[in-house]
C-alpha positions as CSV (number, residue, x, y, z in Angstrom):
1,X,-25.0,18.0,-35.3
2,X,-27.0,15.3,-35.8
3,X,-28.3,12.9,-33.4
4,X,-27.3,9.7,-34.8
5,X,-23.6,11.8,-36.0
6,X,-23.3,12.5,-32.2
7,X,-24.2,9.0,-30.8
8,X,-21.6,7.8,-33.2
9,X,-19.1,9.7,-31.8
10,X,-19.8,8.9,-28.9
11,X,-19.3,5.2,-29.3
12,X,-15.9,6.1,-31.2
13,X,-14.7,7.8,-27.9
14,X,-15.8,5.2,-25.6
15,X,-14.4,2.4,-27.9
16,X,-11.0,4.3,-28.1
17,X,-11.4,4.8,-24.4
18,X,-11.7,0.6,-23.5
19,X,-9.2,0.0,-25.7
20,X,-6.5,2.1,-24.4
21,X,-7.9,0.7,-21.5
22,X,-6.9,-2.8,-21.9
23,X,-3.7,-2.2,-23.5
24,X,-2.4,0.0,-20.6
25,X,-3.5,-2.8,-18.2
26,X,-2.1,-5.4,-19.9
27,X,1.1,-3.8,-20.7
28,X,1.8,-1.6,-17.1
29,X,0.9,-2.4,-13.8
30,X,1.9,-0.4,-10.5
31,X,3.0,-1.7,-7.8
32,X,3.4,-0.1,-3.8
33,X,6.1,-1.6,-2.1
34,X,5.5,-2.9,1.2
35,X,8.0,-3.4,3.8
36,X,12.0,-2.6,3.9
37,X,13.0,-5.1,2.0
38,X,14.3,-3.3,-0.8
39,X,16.0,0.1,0.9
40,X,17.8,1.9,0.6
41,X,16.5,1.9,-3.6
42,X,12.7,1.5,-3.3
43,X,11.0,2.5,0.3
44,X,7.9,1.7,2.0
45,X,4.9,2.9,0.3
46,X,6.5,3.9,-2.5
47,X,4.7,3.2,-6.3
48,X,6.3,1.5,-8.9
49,X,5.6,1.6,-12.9
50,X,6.2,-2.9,-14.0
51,X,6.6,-3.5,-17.8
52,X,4.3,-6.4,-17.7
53,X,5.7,-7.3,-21.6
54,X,9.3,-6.9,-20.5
55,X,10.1,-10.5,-20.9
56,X,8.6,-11.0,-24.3
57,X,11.7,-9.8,-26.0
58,X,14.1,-11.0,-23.9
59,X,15.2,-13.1,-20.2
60,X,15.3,-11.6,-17.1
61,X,18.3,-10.7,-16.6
62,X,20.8,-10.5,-13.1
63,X,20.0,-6.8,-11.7
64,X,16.7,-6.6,-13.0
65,X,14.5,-5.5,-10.0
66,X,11.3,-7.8,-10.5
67,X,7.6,-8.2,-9.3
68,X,6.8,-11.6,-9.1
69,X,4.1,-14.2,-7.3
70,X,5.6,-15.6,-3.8
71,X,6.4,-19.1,-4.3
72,X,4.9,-19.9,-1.0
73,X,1.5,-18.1,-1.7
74,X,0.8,-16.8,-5.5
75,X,-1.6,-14.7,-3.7
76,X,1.1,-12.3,-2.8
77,X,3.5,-10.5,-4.6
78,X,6.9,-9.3,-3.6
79,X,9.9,-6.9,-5.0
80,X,13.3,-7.9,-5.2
81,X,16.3,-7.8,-7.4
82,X,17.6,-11.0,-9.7
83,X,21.1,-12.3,-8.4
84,X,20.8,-15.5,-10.4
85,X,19.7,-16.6,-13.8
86,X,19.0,-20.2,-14.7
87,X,22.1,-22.3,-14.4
88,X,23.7,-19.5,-12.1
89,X,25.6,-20.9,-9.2
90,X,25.2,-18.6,-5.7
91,X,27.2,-19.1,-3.0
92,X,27.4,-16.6,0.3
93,X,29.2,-16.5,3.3
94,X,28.5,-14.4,5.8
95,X,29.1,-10.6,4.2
96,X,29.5,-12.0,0.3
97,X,27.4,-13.4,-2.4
98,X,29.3,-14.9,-5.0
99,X,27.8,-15.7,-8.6
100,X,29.7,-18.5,-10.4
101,X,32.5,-17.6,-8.9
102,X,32.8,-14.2,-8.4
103,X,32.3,-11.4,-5.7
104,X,29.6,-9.4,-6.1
105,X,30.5,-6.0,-5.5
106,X,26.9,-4.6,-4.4
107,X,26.7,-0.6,-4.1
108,X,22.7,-1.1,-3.6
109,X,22.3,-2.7,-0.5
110,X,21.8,-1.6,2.4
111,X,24.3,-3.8,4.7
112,X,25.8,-6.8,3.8
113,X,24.0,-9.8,5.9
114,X,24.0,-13.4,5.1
115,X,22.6,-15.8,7.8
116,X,24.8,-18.6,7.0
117,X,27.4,-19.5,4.2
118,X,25.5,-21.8,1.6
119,X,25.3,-22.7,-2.4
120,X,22.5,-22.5,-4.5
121,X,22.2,-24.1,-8.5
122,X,19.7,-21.9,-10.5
123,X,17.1,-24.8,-12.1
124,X,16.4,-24.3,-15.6
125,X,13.8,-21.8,-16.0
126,X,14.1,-20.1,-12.0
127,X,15.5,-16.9,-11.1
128,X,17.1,-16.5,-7.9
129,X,16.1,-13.3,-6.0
130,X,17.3,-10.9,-2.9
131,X,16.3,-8.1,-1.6
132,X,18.9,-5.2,-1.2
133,X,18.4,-4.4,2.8
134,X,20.0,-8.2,3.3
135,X,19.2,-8.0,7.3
136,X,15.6,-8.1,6.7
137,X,14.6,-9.5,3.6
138,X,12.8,-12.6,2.8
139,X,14.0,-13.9,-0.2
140,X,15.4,-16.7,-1.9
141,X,17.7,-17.8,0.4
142,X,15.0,-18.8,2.6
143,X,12.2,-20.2,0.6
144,X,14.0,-20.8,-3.2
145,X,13.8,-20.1,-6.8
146,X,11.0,-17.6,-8.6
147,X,10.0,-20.0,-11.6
148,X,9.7,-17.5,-14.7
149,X,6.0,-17.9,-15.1
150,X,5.5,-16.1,-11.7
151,X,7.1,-13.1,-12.8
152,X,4.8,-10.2,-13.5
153,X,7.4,-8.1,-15.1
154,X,10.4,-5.5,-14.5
155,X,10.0,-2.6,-12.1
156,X,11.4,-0.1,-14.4
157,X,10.2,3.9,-12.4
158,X,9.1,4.9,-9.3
159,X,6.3,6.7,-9.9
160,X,5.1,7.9,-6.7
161,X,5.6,10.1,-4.2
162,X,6.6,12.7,-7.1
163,X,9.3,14.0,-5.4
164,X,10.9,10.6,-5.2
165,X,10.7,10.1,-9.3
166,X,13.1,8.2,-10.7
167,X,14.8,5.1,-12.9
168,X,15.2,2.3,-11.2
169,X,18.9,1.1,-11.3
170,X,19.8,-2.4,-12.4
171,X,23.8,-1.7,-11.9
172,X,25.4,-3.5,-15.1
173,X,28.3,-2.7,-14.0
174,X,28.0,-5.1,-10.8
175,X,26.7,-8.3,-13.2
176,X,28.9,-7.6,-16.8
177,X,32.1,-9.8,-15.5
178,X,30.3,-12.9,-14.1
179,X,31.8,-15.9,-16.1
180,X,29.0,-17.9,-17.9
181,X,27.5,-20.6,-15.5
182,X,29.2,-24.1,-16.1
């Protein structure tokens, strides 16, 4: 083979290379889960494959387990699962959360746990956000709406350890009857 055949080659390979490069980074992202917040679904120190272009083609939608900036310091991200969509009304009392108007009937958390009975309005363009082990998760009802922009993208497998491989559930079965919000 030629030298100058072989150095092309070369640069073909490392071109290819960079490229799938960038569009695996731009397109997937893992993310380890740090803390309870989202058991008895997604554990401490597990990995989780985000589709970073998720939201291109269409909203986030109520279920959708998200990774997303922290409102109170972009620096961080968090986990959690969308309750509320823009113009969404939430409402808990002490064991329910209620989107506009209806009971949630929540299979993935852990134990139901609401500090106090309040009433949130979705904004236009905000998702509202819990985690699924309600005792200890610091979410929206504590600190408010995730504005879409902040959203990295959907949480779709976990990825790591192997043995724990699998889908991540959004339960549309929980979300298909909630009335249009008003």
């Amino acid at each position: 083979m030629k030298r100058s055949q072989w150095i092309r080659e070369l640069v073909e390979i490392l071109a290819l290379t960079l490229l799938i490069f960038l569009v695996v980074r731009f397109v997937i992202q893992s993310y380890r889960v740090d803390g309870p917040s989202m058991e008895p679904g997604l554990v401490n120190n597990e990995f989780v494959m985000v589709n970073k272009v998720s939201y291109l083609f269409h909203e986030p939608a109520r279920g959708d387990v998200i990774v997303f900036h922290w409102p109170q310091d972009t620096t961080k991200d968090f986990i959690k699962r969308i309750i509320g969509v823009p113009g969404d009304t939430i409402a808990t009392d002490r064991e329910h959360v209620m989107v506009n108007g209806k009971v949630l009937n929540e299979p993935y958390i852990s134990t139901p746990s609401n500090p106090e009975g309040r009433t949130w309005k979705v904004p236009a363009g905000e998702y509202f956000v819990m985690g699924d082990n309600r005792p200890v998760s610091d979410d929206s009802r504590s600190w408010g709406f995730v504005p879409k922009d902040y959203i990295v993208g959907k949480a779709s497998i976990v990825f790591w350890p192997l043995q724990n491989l699998h889908f991540i559930n959004t339960y549309p079965d929980v979300f298909k009857d909630i009335p249009a919000p008003k």
